[in-house]
LOKOL-264804 format. One record per residue (C-alpha): z negated, y, x; residue in one letter. Coordinates in steps of 0.2 Angstrom, whole numbers. Layout:
BEGIN
<node Z="Z" Y="Y" X="X" rovex="a"/>
...
! end
This chain:
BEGIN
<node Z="13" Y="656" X="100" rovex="x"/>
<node Z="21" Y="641" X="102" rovex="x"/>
<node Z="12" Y="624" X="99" rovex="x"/>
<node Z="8" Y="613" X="111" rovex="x"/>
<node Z="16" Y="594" X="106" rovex="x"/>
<node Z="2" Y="582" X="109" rovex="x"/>
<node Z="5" Y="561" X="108" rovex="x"/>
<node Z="-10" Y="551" X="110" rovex="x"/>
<node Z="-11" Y="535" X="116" rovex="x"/>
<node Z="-23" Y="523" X="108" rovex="x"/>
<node Z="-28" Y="525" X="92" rovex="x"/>
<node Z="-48" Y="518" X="95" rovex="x"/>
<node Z="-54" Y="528" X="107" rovex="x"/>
<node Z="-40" Y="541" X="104" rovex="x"/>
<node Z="-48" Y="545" X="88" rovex="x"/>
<node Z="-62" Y="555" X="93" rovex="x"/>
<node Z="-48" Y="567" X="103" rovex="x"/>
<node Z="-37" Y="569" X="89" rovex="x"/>
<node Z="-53" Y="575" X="76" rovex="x"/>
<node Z="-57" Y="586" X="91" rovex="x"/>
<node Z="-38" Y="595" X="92" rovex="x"/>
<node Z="-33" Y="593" X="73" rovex="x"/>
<node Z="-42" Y="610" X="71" rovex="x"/>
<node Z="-33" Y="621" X="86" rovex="x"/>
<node Z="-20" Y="632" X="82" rovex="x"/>
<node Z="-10" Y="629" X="98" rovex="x"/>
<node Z="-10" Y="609" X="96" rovex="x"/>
<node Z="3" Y="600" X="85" rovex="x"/>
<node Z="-1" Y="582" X="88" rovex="x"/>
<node Z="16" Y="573" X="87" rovex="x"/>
<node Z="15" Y="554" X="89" rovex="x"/>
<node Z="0" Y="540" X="89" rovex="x"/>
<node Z="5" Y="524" X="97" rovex="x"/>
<node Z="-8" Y="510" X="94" rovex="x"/>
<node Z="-5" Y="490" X="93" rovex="x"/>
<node Z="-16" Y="490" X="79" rovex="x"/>
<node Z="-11" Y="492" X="63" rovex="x"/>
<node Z="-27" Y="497" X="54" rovex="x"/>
<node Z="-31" Y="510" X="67" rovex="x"/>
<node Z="-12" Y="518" X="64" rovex="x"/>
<node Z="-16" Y="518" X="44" rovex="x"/>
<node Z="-35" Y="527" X="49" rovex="x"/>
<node Z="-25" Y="538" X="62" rovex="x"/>
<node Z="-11" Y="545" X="50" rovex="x"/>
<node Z="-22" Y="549" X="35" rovex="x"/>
<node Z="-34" Y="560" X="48" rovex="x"/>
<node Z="-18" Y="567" X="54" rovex="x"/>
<node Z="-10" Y="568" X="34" rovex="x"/>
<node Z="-25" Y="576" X="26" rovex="x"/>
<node Z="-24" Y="590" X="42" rovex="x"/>
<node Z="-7" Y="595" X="41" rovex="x"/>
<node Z="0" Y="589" X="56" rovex="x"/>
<node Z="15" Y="577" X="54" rovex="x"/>
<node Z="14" Y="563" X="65" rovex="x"/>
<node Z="23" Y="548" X="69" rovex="x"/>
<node Z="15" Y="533" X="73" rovex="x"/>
<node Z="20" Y="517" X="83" rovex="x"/>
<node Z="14" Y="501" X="87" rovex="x"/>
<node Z="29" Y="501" X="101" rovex="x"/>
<node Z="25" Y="509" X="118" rovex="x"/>
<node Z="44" Y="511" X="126" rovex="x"/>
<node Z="47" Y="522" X="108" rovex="x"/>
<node Z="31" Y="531" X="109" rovex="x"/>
<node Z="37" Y="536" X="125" rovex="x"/>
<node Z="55" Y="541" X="121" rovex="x"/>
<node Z="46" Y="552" X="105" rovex="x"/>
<node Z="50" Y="572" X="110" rovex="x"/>
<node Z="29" Y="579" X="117" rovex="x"/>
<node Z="23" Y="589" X="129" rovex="x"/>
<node Z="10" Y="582" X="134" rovex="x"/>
<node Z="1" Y="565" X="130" rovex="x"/>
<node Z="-18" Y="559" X="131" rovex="x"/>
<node Z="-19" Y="541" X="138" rovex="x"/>
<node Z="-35" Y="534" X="125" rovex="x"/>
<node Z="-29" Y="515" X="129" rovex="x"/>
<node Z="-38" Y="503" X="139" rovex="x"/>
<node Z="-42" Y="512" X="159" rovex="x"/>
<node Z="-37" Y="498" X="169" rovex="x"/>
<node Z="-19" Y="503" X="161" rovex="x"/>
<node Z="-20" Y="522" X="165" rovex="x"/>
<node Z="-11" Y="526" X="181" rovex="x"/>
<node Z="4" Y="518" X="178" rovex="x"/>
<node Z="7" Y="526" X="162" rovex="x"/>
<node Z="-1" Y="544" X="170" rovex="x"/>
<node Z="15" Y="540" X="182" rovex="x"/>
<node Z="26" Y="538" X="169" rovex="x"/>
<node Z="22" Y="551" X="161" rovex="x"/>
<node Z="19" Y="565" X="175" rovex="x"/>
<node Z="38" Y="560" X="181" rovex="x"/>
<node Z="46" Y="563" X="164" rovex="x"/>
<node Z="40" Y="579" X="165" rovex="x"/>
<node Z="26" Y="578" X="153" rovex="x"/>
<node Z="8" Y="583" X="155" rovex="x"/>
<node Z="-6" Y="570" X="156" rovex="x"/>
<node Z="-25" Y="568" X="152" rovex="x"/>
<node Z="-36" Y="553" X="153" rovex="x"/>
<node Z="-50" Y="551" X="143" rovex="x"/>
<node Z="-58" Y="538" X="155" rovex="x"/>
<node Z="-59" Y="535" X="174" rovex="x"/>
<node Z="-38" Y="531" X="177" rovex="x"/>
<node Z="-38" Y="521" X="193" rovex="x"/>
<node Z="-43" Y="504" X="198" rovex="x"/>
<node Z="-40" Y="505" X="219" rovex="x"/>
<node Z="-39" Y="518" X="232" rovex="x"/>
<node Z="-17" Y="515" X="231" rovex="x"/>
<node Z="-18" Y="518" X="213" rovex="x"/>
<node Z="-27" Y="535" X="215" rovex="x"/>
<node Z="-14" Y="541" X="230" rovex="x"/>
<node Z="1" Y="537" X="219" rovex="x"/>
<node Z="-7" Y="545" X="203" rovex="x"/>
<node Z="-10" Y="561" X="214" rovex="x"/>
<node Z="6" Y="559" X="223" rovex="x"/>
<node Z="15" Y="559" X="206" rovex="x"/>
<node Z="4" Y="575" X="200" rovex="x"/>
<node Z="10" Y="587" X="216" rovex="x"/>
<node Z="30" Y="579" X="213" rovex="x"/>
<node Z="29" Y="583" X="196" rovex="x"/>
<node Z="19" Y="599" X="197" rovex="x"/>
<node Z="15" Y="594" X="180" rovex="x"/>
<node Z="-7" Y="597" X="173" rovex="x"/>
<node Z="-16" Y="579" X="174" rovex="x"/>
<node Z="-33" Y="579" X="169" rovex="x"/>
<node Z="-49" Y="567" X="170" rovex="x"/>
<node Z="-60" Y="570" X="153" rovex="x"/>
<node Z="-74" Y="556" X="155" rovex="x"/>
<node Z="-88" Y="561" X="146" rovex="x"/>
<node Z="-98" Y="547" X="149" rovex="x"/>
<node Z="-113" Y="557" X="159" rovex="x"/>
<node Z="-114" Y="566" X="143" rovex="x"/>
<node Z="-122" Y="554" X="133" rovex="x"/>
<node Z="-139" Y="553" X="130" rovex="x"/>
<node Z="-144" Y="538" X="139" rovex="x"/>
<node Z="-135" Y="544" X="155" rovex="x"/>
<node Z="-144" Y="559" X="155" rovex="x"/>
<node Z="-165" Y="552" X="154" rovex="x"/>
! end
């Protein structure tokens, strides 16, 4: 089976997505991109001590460019829908970890841009899964 090539973007909240694929045997995860250095440094020795041979950048336009099937937007939510778009049209498969639009126009082009590029989006938030959301 051939792996799936995974880039996550944001290394903070991205963390908790990478532990959760570093263990599937479909997933290779490729490329991290993060401004911060520190969280780069915590990302690649998760990502070292697994296996997986990751680059990592601090640089979005090379992240981007960086060879992936798909990529996990783990960056702040107001920044989702045009990376999504960025993304879905270069032919690359998308899922947000948190809610990825701000306006109504935000949310018809990001699901314009899903039927053009017959590509998978998903929408992981979790958030009604934690405990105080569910008393």
């Amino acid at each position: 089976m051939e792996k799936v090539k995974v880039g996550v973007f944001g290394a903070f909240r991205g963390m908790h997505l990478i532990r959760a694929l570093i263990g599937q045997r479909d997933v290779d995860i490729t490329a991290v991109c993060d401004r911060n250095e520190a969280l780069l440094a915590q990302s690649k020795d998760v990502l070292d001590s697994s296996g997986h041979k990751a680059a990592f950048y601090r640089d979005f336009e090379s992240f981007f460019q960086h060879g992936m099937d798909a990529v996990i937007l783990a960056n702040y939510a107001i920044e989702h829908a045009p990376y999504a778009i960025r993304f879905l049209e270069s032919g690359r498969h998308v899922l947000s970890e948190v809610l990825p639009v701000e306006t109504m126009g935000q949310a018809v082009e990001l699901v314009e841009a899903v039927e053009r590029s017959g590509r998978v989006y998903g929408y992981a938030e979790n958030y009604c899964y934690f405990p105080v959301a569910v008393r």
